[in-house]
C-alpha positions as CSV (number, residue, x, y, z in Angstrom):
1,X,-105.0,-110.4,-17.3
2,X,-103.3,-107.9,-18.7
3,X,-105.2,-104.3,-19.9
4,X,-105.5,-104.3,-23.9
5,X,-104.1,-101.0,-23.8
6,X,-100.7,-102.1,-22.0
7,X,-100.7,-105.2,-23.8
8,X,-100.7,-103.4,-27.6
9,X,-98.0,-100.8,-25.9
10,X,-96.0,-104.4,-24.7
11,X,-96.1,-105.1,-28.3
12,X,-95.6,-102.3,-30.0
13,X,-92.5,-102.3,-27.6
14,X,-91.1,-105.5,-28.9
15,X,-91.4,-104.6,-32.1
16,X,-89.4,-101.5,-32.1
17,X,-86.8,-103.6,-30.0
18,X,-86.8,-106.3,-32.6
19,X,-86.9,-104.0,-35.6
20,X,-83.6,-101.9,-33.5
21,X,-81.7,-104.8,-32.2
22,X,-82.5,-107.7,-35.2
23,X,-84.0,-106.7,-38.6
24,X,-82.3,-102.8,-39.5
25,X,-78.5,-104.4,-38.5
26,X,-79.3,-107.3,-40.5
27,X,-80.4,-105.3,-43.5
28,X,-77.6,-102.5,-43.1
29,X,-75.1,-105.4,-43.0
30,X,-76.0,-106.3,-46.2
31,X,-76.6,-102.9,-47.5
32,X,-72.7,-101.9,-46.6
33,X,-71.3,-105.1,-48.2
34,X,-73.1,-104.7,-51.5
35,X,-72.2,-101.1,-51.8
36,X,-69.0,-101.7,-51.0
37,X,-69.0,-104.5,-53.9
38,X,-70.1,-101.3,-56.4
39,X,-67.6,-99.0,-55.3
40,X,-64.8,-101.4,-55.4
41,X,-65.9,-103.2,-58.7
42,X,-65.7,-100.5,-60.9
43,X,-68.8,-101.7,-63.0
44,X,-70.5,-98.4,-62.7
45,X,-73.4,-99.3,-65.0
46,X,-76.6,-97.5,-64.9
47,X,-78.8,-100.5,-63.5
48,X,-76.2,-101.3,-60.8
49,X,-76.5,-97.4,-59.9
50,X,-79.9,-96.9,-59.9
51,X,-79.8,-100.9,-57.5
52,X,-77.4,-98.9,-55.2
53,X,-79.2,-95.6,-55.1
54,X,-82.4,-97.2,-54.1
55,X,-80.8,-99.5,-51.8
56,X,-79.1,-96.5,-50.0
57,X,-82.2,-94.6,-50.2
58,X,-83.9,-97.1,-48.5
59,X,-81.8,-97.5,-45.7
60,X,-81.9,-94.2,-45.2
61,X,-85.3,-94.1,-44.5
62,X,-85.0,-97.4,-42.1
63,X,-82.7,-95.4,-40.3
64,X,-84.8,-92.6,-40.0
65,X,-88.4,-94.1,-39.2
66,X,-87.7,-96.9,-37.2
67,X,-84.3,-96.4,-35.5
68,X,-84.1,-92.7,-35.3
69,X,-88.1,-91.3,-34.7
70,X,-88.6,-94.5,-32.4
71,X,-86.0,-94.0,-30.1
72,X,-86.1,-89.8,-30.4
73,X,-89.3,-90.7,-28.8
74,X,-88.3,-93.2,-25.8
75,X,-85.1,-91.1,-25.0
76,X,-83.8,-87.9,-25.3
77,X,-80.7,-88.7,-27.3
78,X,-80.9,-91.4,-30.1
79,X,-77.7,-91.1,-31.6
80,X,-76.3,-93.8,-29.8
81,X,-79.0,-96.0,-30.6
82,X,-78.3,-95.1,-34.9
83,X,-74.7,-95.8,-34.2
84,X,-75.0,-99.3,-32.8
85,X,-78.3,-100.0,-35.0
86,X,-77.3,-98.9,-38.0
87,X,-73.7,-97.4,-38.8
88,X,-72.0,-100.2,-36.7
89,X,-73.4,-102.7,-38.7
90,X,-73.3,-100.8,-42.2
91,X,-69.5,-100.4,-41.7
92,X,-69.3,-103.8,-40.6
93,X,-70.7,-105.0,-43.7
94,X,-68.6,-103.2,-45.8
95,X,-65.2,-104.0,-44.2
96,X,-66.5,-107.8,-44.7
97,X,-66.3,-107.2,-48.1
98,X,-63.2,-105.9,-47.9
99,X,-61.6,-108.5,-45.5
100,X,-63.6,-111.5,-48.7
101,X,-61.7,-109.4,-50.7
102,X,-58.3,-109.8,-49.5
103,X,-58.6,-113.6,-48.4
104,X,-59.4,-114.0,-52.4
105,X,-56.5,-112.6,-53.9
């Protein structure tokens, strides 16, 4: 049987590998595509800004909280885990767009 305390440090483990590896490039996929859709639309209307700016805001703080504290913690260097976490797939998203965008036309 395994001790409680190693068991909730097992999970709280898996978590932060799900959250890192599944859940943040998932959302910053979509994140990059959708921005890209505002900057290239040219339909800069306030509620579409305000949708962006709390979108990016709110990434931000993904990054930051779960990616960037979380693995400042487990290793001494984290950068490499925000580029393959979060700007890999954020760029990703947005050349997506981009790539839709050309296949349309």
């Amino acid at each position: 049987m395994i001790p409680p305390a190693q068991a909730a440090r097992t999970r709280a483990d898996w978590l932060a590998g799900a959250v890192r590896l599944v859940i943040a490039p998932l959302v910053l996929l979509s994140s990059g595509f959708f921005t890209a859709d505002f900057l290239l639309s040219g339909l800069y209307t306030w509620p579409r800004t305000s949708r962006v700016l709390v979108l990016t805001l709110s990434v931000v703080i993904l990054s930051y909280e779960f990616i960037y504290k979380e693995q400042r913690g487990r290793q001494a260097d984290p950068t490499k885990a925000l580029l393959y976490s979060c700007m890999i797939p954020y760029a990703v998203g947005a050349l997506a767009l981009l790539v839709l965008a050309r296949v349309a036309i």
